[in-house]
N, C-alpha and C positions, 0 to 999 in steps of 0.2 A: 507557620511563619507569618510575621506580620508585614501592612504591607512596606510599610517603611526599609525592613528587613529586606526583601523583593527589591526595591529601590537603589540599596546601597549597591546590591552584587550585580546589580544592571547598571551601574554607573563605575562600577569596578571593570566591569568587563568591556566598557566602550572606553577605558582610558588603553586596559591593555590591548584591545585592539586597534586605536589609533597610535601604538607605541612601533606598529610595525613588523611585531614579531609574528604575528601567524602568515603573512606574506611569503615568507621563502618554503621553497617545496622541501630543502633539506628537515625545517620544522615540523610542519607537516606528517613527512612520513616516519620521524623519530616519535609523535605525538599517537601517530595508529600503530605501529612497531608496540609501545609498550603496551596499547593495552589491547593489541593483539597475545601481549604476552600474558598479561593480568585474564584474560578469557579462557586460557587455558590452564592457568593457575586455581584459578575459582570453579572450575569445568562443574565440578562435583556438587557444589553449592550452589552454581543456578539451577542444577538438575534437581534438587533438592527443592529451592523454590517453586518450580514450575509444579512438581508432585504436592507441594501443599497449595498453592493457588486454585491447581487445576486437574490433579490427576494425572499428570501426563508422567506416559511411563519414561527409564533414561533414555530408550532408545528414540521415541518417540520426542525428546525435550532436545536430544543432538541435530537429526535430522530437521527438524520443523523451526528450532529458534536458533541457538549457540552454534553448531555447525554452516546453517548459511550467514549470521555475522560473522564469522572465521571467515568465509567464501568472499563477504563482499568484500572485509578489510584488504583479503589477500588480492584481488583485480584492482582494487585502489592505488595498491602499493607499487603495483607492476604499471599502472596507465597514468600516474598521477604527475608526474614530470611532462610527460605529451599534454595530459588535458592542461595544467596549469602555462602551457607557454601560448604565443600569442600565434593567431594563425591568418599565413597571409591570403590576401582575396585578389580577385584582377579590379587593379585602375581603372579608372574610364579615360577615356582620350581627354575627354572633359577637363582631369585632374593632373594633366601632363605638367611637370612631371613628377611625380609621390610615390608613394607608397603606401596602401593601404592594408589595414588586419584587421581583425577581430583579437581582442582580449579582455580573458573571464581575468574579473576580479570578486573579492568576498563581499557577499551584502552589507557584512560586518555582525551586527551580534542578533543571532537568530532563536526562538524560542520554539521548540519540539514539545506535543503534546501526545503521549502513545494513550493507548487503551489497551485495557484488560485480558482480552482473548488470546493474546502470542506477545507479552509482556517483553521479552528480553530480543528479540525479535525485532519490533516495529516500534521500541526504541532504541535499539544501539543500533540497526540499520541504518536510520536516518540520521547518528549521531557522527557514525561512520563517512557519511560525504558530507555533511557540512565541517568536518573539522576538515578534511580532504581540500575542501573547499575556500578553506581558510581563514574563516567565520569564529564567533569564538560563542558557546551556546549555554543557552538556559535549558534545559533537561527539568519537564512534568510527567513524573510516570501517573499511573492510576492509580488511584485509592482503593480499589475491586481487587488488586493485585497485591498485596501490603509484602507477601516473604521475596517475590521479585522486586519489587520495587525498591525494597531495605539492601538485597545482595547488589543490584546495580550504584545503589547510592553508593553503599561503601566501595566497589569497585572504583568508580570514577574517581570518589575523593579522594582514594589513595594512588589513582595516576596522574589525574590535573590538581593543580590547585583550580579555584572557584574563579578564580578573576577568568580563567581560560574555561571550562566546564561547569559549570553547576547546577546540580539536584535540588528540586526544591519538592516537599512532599506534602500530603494535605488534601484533601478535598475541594469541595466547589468553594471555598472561600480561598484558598488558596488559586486557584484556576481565573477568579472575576479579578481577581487585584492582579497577576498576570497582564490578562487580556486588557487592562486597563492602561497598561503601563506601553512604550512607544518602543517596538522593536524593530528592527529591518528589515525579518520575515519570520511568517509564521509559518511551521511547520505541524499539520493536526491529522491525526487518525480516528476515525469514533463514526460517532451515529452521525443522522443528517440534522435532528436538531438542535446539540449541539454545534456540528459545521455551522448550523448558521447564524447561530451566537459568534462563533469566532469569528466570520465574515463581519455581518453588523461590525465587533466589539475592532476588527480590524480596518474598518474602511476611517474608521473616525481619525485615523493617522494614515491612511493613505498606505498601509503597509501589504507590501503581495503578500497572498495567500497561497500555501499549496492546500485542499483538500483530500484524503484518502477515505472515503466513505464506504457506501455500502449499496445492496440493493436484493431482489429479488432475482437472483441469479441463474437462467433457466438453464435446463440441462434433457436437450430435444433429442431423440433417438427416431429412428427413421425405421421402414421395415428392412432394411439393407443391412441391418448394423450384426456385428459378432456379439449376440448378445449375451454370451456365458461371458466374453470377456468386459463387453460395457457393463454388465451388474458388478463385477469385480472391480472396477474402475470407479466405476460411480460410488458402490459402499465406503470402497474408501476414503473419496476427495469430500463423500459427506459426513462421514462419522468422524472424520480427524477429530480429534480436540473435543467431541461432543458435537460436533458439527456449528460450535463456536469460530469459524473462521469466514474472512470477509467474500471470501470467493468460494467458497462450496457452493457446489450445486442446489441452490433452493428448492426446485420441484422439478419435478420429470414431465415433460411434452413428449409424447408418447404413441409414435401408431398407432391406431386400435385395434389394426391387425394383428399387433407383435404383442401385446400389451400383458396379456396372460403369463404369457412364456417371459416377458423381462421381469413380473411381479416374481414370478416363480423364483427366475435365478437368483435374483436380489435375495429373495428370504434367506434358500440357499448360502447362496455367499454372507451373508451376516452372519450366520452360525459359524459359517467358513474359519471366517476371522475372528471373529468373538466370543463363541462359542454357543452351547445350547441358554446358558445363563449368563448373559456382558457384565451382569452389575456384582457379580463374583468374579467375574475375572479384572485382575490385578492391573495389569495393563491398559483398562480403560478407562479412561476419564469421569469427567464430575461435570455439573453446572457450574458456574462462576460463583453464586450467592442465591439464597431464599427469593429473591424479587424475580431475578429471571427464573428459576424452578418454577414458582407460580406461573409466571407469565405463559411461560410451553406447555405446563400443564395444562392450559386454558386452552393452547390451541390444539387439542386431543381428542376430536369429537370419538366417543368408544365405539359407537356404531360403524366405525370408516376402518376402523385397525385390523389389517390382516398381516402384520406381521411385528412386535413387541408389546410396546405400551405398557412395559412394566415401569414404576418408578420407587424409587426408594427414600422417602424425606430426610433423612438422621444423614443421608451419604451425598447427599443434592444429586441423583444418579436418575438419569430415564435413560432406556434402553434401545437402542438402534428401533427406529417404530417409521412402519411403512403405511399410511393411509390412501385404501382408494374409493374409486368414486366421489373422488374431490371435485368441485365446481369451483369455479372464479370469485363466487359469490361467500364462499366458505372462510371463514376467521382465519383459517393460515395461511390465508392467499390473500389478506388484507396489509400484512406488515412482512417486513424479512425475518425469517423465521431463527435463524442464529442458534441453530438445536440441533438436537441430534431425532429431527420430524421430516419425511419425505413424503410430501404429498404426490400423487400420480392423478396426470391428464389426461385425456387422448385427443388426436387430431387425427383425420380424414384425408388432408392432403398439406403440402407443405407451405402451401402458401396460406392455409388457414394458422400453421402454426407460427408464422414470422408475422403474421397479419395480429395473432396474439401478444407476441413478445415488444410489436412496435407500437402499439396502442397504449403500449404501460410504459414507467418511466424507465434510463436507459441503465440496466444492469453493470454492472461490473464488471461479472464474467458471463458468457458465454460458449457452454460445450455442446457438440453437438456430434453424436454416435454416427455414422454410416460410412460404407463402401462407394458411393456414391459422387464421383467428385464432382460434377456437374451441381448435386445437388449444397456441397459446402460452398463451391464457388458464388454459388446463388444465395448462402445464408450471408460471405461476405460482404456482398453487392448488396443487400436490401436491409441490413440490422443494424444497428446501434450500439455498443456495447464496449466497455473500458480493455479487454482482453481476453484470451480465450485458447481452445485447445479444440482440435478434432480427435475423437476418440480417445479422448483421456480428461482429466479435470487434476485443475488446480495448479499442476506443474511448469502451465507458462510464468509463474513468481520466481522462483526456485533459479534465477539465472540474474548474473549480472550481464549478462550481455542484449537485456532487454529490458526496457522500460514497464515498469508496471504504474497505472492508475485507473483512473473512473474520464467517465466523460456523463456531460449532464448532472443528473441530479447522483450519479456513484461520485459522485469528485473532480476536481480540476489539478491539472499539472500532474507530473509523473517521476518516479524515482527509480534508484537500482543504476548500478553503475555507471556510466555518461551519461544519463537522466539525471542520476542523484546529484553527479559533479554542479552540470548544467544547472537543476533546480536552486540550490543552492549559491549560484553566482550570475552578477550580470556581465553581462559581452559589450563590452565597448567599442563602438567603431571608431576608429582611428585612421586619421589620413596622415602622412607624414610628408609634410609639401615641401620640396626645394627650393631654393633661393637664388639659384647661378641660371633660372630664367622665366618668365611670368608672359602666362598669356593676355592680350591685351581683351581678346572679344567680346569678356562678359563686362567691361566697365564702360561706365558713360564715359562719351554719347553714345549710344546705340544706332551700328548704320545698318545701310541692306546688308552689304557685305556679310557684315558681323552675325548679323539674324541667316544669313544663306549657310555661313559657316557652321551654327549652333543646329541648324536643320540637319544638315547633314551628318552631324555628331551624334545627335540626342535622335536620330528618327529609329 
């Protein structure tokens, strides 16, 4: 799409959001109503997408993208009249006598950029509250994702017209003419060097940013921990998707004590689930594309594998692979691994291991295994990190009733249902001042009095 092209449906979409119409909540939830309906209509055909994208079996495509957009629409649908009305605060004496609220309004027309790893997902999620929200939006899926990206287009375009929703597809030339163009927020999922492309490309109009990025997301097990059930927990939240997702456990922090026995069950549980051969079973996922298969193969030193490492070029497939006697200094503890690679650490005591996780930049997630509560109270109190789970991974996303994002260098701002509403709109404070009577003290002259008055008010 050219960028002219870009230009016209961004100036379509600020006439029909200054006409008014995305303002009333009756619009609104008639707008997520149908394509809560069209989600279910298509159910079959993003499952189909998601299996040529990415592998991902049906069950696996309901669960993980299509079923929690069903989930957020459906808490939108039910909270969206509360969120959208105004809400009141207490007066100050100061303001006697008013009334004051807070009320969300729509940024107006917002631009969402998803990424490739949970395509249908991490964009109709976020398309999901800014319509909520009232906003009228430009929709970039990823080019990485092309049979997703194609069923959501067509989805949209046959619920909204363009002036109110639209898809624009294309690559990085399509993405810089975007980012070039002046919207009233930008909505971005993806790596950090992109994020700071759209930062830069956003500040030059002064436009808020939410970031959703990423990181090296540790995943600390303690000697305390149930450790047949932390490997089962853990293979999972990391082989989801090929271990392509933003919050899986990157590496294991790991008692030295326990360390044997957690490598053990781990292997274990990977056959568990995936069997003696993953890259034959049907059920398990793919790489995204050739660029990242290379890139994981690279981070595969063969001396370190005691548990897969199989890969398969013709299928982009590598195998659920456990490396240990991993150091810090090692190539897959240099970048976020986005694979289905589990390096293992060990640590001595716990503050050597939070003394590790806080010296690097701040994760995303953090999980952390133990019985222990003294000891999680303590990872609260001293760590850094966008969100997190004890004894489990991945599943604090999985809710609208809590905010998911990054903090530091994983991302700024947060979304997921009153998050998302919130992200997506600004709160106006409002005083509503009376007229049947007016305090004299804050106007010239200024005497004692008046200053003795104001002390006493404002102290």
């Amino acid at each position: 799409m050219t960028e002219n092209e870009i230009k016209s449906i961004i100036e379509k979409q600020r006439r029909f959001y200054r006409s008014g119409t995305t303002l009333s909540a009756d619009f609104r939830l008639k707008a997520l109503a149908r394509l809560k309906r069209a989600l279910k209509d298509y159910e079959a055909d993003l499952a189909e997408a998601l299996r040529l994208d990415l592998g991902k079996s049906r069950m696996e495509g309901f669960m993980c993208e299509t079923g929690l957009t069903l989930s957020e629409i459906s808490w939108m649908q039910k909270h969206l009249r509360r969120l959208s009305s105004p809400v009141r605060v207490k007066t100050p004496v100061t303001n006697y006598v008013g009334v004051s609220f807070r009320s969300p309004h729509p940024y107006g027309t917002v631009l969402i950029m998803s990424p490739w790893n949970y395509p249908v997902l991490l964009t109709l999620g976020p398309v999901v509250d800014a319509i909520a929200a009232g906003n009228t939006v430009v929709v970039k899926p990823s080019a990485y994702s092309p049979a997703s990206s194609r069923i959501m287009k067509k989805i949209l375009n046959e619920v909204f017209p363009d002036q109110y929703v639209a898809v624009i597809t294309g690559g990085r030339e399509e993405n810089q003419s975007l980012l070039h163009q002046k919207f009233d927020k930008i909505f971005f999922t993806g790596g950090k060097n992109v994020g700071r492309e759209v930062l830069r490309c956003a500040a030059e109009n002064l436009t808020p940013v939410t970031l959703e990025l990423g990181g090296k997301s540790p995943c600390i097990v303690d000697s305390t921990a149930r450790l047949s059930l932390a490997a089962r927990r853990i293979v999972w939240g990391k082989f989801l998707n090929c271990g392509q997702t933003c919050v899986a456990p990157d590496y294991i922090l790991c008692d030295a004590s326990v360390k044997d026995e957690l490598v053990s069950a781990i292997r274990k549980e990977i056959t568990r689930q995936f069997g003696t051969d993953p890259l034959s079973n049907p059920r398990y996922g793919k790489i995204i594309n050739r660029k990242h298969f290379d890139r994981l193969s690279g981070l595969i030193p063969e001396e370190r594998i005691v548990c897969g490492g199989d890969r398969e070029e013709n299928t982009l497939q590598i195998a659920p692979t456990v490396l240990d006697n991993i150091t810090w200094e090692d190539a897959c503890m240099q970048e976020e691994i986005f694979g289905p690679i589990l390096p293992v650490l060990t640590f001595s005591d716990l503050s050597e291991a939070m003394e590790a996780v806080n010296s690097r930049p701040e994760p995303l997630a953090l999980y952390f295994f133990s019985e222990d509560k003294d000891a999680w109270q303590s990872i609260l109190r001293n760590c850094q990190f966008g969100g997190g789970c004890r004894n489990d991974t991945i599943i604090h996303l999985a809710t609208s009733e809590m905010p998911f994002g990054g903090v530091g260098e994983s991302g700024m701002g947060s979304y997921h249902g009153r998050a998302g509403f919130e992200t997506f709109s600004h709160y106006r404070s409002i005083v509503d001042k009376k007229t049947w009577i007016d305090v004299p003290m804050r106007y010239q002259p200024f005497t004692r009095i008046n200053h003795s008055l104001l002390r006493m008010f404002l102290k």
